[in-house]
C-alpha positions in Angstrom: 156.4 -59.3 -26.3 154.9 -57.0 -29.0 155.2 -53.2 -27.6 153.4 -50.3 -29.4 155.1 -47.0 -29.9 152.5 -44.3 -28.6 153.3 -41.1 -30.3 150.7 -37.7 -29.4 152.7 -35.6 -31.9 152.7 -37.9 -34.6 149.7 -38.1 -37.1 148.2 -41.0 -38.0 145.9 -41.6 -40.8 143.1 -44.0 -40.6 142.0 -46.0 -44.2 138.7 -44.3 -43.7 140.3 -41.0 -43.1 142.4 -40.9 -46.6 138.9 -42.5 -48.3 137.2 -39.5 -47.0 140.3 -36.7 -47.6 139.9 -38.0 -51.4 136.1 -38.0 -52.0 136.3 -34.3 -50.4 139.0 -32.8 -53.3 137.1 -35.1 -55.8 134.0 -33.5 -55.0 135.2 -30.4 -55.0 137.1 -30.6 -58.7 133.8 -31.9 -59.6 131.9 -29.1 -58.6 134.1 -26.4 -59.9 134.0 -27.7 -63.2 132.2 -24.6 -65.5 129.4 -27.3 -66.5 127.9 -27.1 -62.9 127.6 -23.0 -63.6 124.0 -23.3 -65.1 123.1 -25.6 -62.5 124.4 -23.2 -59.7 122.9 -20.1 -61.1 119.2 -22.1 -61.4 119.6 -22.7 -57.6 120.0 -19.0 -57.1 117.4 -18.0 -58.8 115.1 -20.0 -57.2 115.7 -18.6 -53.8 115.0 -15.3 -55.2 111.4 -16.1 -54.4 109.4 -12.9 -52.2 109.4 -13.5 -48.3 106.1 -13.9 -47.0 104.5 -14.3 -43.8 100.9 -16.5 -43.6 98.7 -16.2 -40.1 95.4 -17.6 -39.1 92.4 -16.4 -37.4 88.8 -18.5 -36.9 87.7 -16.8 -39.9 90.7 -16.0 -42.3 93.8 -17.2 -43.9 96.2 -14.2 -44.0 99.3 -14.0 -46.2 101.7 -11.1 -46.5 104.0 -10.9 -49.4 107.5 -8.7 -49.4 107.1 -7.1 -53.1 108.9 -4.0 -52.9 109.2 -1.9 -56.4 106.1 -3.7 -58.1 102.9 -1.9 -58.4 99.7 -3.6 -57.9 99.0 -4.0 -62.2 102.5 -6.1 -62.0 101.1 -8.8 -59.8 98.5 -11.6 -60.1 96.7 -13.6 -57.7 95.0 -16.4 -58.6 92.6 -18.4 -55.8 91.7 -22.2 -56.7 91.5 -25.7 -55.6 92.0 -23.8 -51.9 95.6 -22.3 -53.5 96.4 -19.3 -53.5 99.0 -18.5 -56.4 101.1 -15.1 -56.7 102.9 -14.6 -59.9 104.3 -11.1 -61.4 106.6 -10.9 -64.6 108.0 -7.8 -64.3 110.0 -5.8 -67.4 112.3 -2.7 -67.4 113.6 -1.4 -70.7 116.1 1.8 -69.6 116.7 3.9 -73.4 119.8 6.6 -73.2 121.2 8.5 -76.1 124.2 10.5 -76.1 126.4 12.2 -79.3 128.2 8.7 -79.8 126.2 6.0 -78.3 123.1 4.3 -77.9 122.4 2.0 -74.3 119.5 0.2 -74.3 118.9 -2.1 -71.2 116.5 -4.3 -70.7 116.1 -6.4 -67.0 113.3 -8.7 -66.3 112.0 -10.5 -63.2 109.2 -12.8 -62.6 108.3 -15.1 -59.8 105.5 -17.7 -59.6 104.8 -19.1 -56.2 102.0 -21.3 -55.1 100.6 -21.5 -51.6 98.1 -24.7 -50.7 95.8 -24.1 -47.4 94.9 -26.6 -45.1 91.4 -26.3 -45.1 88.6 -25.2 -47.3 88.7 -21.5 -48.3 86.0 -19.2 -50.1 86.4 -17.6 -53.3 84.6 -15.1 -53.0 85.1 -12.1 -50.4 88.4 -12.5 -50.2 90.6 -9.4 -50.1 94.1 -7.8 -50.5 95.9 -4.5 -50.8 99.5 -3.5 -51.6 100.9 -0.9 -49.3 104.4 0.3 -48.2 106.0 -2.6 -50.7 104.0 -5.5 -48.5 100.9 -7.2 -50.0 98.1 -8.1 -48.2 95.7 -11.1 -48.4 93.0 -11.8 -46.9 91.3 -15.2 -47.8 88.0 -16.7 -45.7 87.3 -20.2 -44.6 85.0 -22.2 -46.2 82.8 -24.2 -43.8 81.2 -26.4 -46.4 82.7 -28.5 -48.7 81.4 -27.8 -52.2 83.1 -27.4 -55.1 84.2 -24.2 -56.0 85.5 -22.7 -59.2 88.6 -20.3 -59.2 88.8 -16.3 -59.2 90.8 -13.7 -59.8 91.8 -11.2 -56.4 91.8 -7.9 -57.6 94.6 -6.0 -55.3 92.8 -2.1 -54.1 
């Protein structure tokens, strides 16, 4: 008679559990190695995209953009192909003297982000404004389906 010896306090480990106990502190050596540091700094920066909120009426498409601290001549929008693109390169140079020393800083930001609509929209009479740090688009259906060439939204 073969009798098993049933232990609660005692661990037992599983083939499948050591498999994945070593893949884990592989992984993780692997990922702390400093060549991953580019590729983790690349993923940050691509979240650091403005938060935006888009709504619909019958008539319009409306999109509202978080840009705080740009001014309206720091952003583009660019309507085409029924998307709508919002870019902005912004670029800071900071100059301060003293008796001993020169600082000169320089800090850049820019964001590109592309928005594609799910129907037809009009290039023309579109409209946006920047207020409070929140940008404001307006963009009309189309309700033909012509070909339409692309414009420039000037922000008021």
């Amino acid at each position: 008679m073969n009798t098993t010896r049933i232990v609660p306090w005692e661990r037992v480990y599983t083939p499948l559990q050591d498999l994945v106990s070593k893949m884990d502190k592989n992984m993780t050596t692997l990922f702390s190695d400093p060549f991953f540091e580019d590729s983790h700094k690349l993923m940050q920066q691509k979240r650091k995209f403005p938060k935006l909120n888009i709504s619909e009426t019958d008539k319009y498409y409306i999109v509202d953009v978080a840009l705080p601290g740009l001014d309206k001549k720091d952003i583009r929008l660019l309507l085409e192909d029924d998307k709508l693109t919002i870019s902005s390169k912004l670029v800071k140079k900071k100059e301060e003297t003293s008796d001993n020393f020169l600082i000169r800083e320089i800090s850049s930001r820019s964001f590109c982000r592309t928005i594609a609509f799910p129907k037809k929209v009009k290039l023309i009479n579109s409209k946006s404004s920047l207020k409070n740090g929140i940008l404001s688009i307006e963009i009309q259906k189309e309700e033909t389906e012509e070909k339409q060439e692309e414009v420039n939204i000037e922000i008021e």
